[in-house]
VEXVEX-420932 format. One line per field, with one value per residue: residue number from 1; chain; x, y negated, z of N, C-alpha, C in turn. Coordinates in steps of 0.05 Angstrom, whole numbers, plus 32768, in hexadecimal, padded with zeros to 4 digits. Atoms other than C-alpha are relative to their C-alpha. Layout:
N
n	NUM ...
chain	A ...
n.c1	X ...
n.c2	Y ...
n.c3	Z ...
ca.c1	X ...
ca.c2	Y ...
ca.c3	Z ...
c.c1	X ...
c.c2	Y ...
c.c3	Z ...
//
This chain:
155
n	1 2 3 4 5 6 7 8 9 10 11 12 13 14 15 16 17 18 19 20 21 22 23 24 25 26 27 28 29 30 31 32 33 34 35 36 37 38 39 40 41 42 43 44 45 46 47 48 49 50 51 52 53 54 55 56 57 58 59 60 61 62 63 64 65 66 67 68 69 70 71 72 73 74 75 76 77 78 79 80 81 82 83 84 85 86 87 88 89 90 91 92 93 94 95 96 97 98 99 100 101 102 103 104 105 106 107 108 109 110 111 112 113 114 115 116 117 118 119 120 121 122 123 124 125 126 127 128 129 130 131 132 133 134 135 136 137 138 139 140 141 142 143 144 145 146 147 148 149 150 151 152 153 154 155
chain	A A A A A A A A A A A A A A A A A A A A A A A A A A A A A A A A A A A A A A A A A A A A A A A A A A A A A A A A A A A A A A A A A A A A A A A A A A A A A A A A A A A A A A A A A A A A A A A A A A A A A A A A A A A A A A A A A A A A A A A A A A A A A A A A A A A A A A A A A A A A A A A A A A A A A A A A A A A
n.c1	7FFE 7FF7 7FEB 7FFB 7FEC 8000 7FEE 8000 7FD8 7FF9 8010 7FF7 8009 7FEA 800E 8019 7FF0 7FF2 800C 8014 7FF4 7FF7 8014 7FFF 7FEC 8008 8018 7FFB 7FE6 7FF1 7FEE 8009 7FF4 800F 8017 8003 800F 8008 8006 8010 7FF8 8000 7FED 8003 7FE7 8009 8011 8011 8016 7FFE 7FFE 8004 7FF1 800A 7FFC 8006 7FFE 7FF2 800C 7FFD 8016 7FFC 8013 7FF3 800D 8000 801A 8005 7FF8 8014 8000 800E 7FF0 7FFF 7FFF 800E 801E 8006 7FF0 8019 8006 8012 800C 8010 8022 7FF9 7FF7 8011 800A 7FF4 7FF8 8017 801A 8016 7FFC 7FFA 8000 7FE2 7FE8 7FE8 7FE8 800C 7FF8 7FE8 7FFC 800D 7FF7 7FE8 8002 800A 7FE2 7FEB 8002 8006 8026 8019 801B 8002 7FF0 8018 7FF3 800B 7FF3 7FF4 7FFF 7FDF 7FFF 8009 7FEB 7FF2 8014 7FEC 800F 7FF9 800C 7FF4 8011 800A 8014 7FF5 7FF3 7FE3 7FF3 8005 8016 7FE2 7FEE 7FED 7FE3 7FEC 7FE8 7FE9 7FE4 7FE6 7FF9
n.c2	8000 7FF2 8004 7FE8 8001 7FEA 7FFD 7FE9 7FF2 7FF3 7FEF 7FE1 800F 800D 801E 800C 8006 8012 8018 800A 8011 801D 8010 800D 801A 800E 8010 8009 800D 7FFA 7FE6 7FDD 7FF5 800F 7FE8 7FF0 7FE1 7FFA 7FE4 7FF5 7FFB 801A 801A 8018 8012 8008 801A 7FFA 7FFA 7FDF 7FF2 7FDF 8003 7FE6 7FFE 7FE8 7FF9 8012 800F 8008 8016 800C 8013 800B 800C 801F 7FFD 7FEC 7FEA 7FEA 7FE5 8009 7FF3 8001 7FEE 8003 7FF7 7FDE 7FEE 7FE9 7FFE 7FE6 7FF9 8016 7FEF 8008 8019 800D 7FF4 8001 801D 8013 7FF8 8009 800D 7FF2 8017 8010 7FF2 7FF4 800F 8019 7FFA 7FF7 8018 8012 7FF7 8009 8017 7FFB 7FFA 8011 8010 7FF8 8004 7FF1 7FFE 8016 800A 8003 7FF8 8011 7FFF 801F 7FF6 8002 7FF9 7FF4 7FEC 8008 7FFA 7FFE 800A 8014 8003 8013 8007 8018 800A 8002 8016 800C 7FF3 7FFF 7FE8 7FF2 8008 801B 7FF3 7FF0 800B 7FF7 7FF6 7FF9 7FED
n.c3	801D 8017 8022 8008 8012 8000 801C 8011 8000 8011 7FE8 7FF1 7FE5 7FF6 800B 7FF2 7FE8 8006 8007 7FEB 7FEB 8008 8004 7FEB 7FF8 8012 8001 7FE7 7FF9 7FEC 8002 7FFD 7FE7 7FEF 8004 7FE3 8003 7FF0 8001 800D 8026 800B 8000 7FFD 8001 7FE7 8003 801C 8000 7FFE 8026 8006 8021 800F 801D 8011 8015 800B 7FF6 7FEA 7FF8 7FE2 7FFA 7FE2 7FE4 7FED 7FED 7FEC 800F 801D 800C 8019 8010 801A 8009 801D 8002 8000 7FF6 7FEF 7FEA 7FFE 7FEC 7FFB 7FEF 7FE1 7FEF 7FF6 7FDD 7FE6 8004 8002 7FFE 8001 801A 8015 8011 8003 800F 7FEA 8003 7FEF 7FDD 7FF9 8000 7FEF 7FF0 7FF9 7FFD 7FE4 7FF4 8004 7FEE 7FD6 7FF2 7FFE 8010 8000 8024 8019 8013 801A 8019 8015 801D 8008 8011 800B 7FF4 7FE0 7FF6 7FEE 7FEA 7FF1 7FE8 7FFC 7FEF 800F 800A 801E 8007 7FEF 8011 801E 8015 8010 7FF4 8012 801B 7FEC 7FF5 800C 7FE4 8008 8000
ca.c1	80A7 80BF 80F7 80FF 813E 8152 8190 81A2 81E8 81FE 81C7 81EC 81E7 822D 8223 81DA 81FB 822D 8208 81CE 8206 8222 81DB 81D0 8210 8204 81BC 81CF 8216 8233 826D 8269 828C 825A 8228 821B 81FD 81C5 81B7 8188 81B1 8194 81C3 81B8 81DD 81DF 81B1 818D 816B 8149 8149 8143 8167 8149 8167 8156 816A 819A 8162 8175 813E 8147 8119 812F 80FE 80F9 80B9 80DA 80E8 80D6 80E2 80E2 80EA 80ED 80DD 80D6 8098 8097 80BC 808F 8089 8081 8054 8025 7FE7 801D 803A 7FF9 7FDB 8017 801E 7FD6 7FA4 7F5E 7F7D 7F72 7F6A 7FAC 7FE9 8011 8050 8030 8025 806D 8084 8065 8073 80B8 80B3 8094 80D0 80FE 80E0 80D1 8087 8064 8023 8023 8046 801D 8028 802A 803D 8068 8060 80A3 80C3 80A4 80B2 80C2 8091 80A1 8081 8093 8083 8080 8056 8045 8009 7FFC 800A 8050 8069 807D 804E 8092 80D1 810D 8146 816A 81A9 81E8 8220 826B 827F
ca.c2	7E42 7E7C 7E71 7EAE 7EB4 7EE5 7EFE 7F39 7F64 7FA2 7FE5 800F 7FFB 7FE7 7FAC 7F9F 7F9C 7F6D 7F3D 7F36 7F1C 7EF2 7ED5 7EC9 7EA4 7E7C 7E69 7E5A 7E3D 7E6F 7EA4 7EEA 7EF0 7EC2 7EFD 7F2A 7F78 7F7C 7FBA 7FCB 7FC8 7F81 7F4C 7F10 7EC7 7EB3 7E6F 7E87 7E79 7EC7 7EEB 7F2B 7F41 7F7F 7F9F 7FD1 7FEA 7FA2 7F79 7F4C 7F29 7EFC 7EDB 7EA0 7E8A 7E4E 7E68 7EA8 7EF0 7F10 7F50 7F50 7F8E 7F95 7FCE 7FD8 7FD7 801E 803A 8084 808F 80D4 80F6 80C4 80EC 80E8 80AB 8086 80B3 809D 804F 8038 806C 806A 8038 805A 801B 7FF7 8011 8038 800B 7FD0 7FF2 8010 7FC9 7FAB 7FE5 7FDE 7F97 7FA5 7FC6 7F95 7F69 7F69 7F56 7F8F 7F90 7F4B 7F3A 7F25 7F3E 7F15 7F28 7EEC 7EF0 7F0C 7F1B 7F3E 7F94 7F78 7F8F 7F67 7F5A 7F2A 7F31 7EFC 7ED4 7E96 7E8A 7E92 7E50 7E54 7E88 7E7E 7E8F 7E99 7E9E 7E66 7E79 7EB1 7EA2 7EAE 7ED0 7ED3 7F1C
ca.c3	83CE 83A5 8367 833F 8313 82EC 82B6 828C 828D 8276 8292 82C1 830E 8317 82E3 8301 8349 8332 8309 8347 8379 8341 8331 837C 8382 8344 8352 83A4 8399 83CC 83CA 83C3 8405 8424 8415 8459 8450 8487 84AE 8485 8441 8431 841A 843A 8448 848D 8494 8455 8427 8422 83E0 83C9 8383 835E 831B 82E6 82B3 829E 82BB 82F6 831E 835B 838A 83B8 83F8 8416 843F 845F 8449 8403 83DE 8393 8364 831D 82E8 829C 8288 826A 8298 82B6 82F6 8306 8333 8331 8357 839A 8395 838F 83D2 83ED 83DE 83C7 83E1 83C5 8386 8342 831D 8322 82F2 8318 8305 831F 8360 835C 8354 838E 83BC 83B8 83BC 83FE 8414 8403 842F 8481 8475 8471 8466 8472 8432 83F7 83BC 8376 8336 830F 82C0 82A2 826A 8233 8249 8295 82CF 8311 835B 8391 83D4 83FD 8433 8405 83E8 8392 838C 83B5 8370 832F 82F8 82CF 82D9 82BD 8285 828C 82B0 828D 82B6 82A6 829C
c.c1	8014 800F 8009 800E 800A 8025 7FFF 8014 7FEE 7FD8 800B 8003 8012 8008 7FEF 8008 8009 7FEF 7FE7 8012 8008 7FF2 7FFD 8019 7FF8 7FEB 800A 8010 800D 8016 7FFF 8008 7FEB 7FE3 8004 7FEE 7FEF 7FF9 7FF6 7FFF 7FFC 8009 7FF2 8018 7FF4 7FF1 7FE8 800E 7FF6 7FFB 8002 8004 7FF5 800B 7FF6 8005 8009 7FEF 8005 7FED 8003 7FF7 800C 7FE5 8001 7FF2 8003 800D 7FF1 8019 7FFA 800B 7FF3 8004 7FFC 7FEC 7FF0 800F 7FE8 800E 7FF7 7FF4 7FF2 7FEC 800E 8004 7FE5 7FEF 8014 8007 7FE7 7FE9 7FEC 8003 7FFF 8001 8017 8019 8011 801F 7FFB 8004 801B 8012 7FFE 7FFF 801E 800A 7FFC 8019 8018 7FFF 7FFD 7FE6 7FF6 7FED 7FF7 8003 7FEB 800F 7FFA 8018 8006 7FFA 8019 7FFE 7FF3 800E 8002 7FE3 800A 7FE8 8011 7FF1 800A 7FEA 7FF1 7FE3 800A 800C 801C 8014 7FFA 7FE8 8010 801E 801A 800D 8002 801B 8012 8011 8019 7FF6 8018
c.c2	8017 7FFA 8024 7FFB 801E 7FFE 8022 8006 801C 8015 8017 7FEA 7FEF 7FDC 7FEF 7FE9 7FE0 7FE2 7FF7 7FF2 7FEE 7FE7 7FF4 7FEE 7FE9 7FEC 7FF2 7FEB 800A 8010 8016 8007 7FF3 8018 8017 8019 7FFF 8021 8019 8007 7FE9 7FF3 7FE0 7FE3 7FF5 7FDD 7FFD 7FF4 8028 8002 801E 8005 8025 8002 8015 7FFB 7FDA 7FEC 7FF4 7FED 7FF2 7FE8 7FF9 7FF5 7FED 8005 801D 801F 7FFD 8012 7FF6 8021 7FFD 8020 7FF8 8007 8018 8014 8015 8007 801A 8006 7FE9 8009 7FEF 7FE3 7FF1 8004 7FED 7FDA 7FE4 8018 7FF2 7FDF 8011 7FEF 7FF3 800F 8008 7FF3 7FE8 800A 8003 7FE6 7FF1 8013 7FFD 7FE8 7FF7 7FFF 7FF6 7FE9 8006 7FFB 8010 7FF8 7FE3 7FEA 8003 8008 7FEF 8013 7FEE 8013 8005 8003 8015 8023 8000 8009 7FF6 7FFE 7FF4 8010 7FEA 7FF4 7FE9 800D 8006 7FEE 7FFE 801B 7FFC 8003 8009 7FFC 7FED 8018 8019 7FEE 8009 8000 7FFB 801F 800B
c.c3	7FF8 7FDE 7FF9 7FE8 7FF4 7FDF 7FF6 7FF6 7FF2 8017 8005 8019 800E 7FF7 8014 801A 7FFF 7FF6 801A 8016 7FEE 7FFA 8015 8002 7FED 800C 8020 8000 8010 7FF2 8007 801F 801E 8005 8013 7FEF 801C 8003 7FF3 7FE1 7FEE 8003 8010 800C 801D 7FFA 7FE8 7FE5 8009 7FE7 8005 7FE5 7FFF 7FE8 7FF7 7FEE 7FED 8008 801A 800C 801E 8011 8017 8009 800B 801A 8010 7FED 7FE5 7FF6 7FEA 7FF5 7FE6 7FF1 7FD9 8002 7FF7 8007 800B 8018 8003 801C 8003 8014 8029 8001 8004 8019 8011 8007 7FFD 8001 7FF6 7FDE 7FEB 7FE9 7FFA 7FEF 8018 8007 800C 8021 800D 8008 801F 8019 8003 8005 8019 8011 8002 800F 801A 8006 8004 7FF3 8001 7FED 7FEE 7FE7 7FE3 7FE7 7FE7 7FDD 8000 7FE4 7FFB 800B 8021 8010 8022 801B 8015 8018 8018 801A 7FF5 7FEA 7FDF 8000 8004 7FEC 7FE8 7FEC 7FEC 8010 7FEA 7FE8 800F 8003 7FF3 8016 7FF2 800E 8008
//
């Protein structure tokens, strides 16, 4: 099962940053210090759960696991994407149909996780503006179709 939480700080990265470990502590119950950097640059908490916290632009989004890794990122929804021609060669050959933000979404989502190509990809409803993807090994059923409140942080 997939829980996807999310809040909304100031937008510059240092904020973002900040409020995604404070949301993880919050929603978990742990301490920031309890929070490990793996080799690979991803936070994680020894024994779990797994999660993956994406921001943009004052948007904080963060998906906890029960069923294993996931990857989540998050974009505005009119944010452009340049170079569209390469990145889609280089991410979704042979797709011309799909929004390019969608894809962009759900590739980095990829990367945020350890599945690979193995990882499924869903896209939860969000806020109005919001554009997000999950990746994950669960089933539709085992994700949101929204996500809760936003979370209120102390500042």
């Amino acid at each position: 099962m997939i829980k996807l939480y999310y809040t909304l700080t100031e937008h510059n990265k240092e904020a973002e940053h900040r409020a995604g470990r404070q949301l993880l502590c919050k929603v978990l119950c742990c301490a920031e210090d309890e929070i490990f950097i793996a080799a690979n640059g991803k936070p994680y908490l020894p024994g779990g759960p797994c999660f993956s916290i994406s921001h943009s632009h004052g948007f904080v989004l963060l998906a906890v696991s029960d069923d294993g890794d996931v990857g989540c990122d998050v974009e505005p929804a009119d944010r452009v994407v340049r170079n569209e021609e390469a990145i889609r060669r280089k991410i979704a050959p042979g797709d011309d149909v799909t929004p390019l933000l969608k894809l962009w979404v759900a590739h980095e989502a990829r990367l945020k996780s350890s599945l690979g190509d193995a990882g499924r990809i869903h896209y939860p409803a969000m806020p109005p503006g919001w554009v997000a993807a999950i990746c994950c090994l669960g089933e539709d059923d085992a994700i949101p179709t929204h996500l809760g409140r936003d979370i209120p942080l102390r500042h």
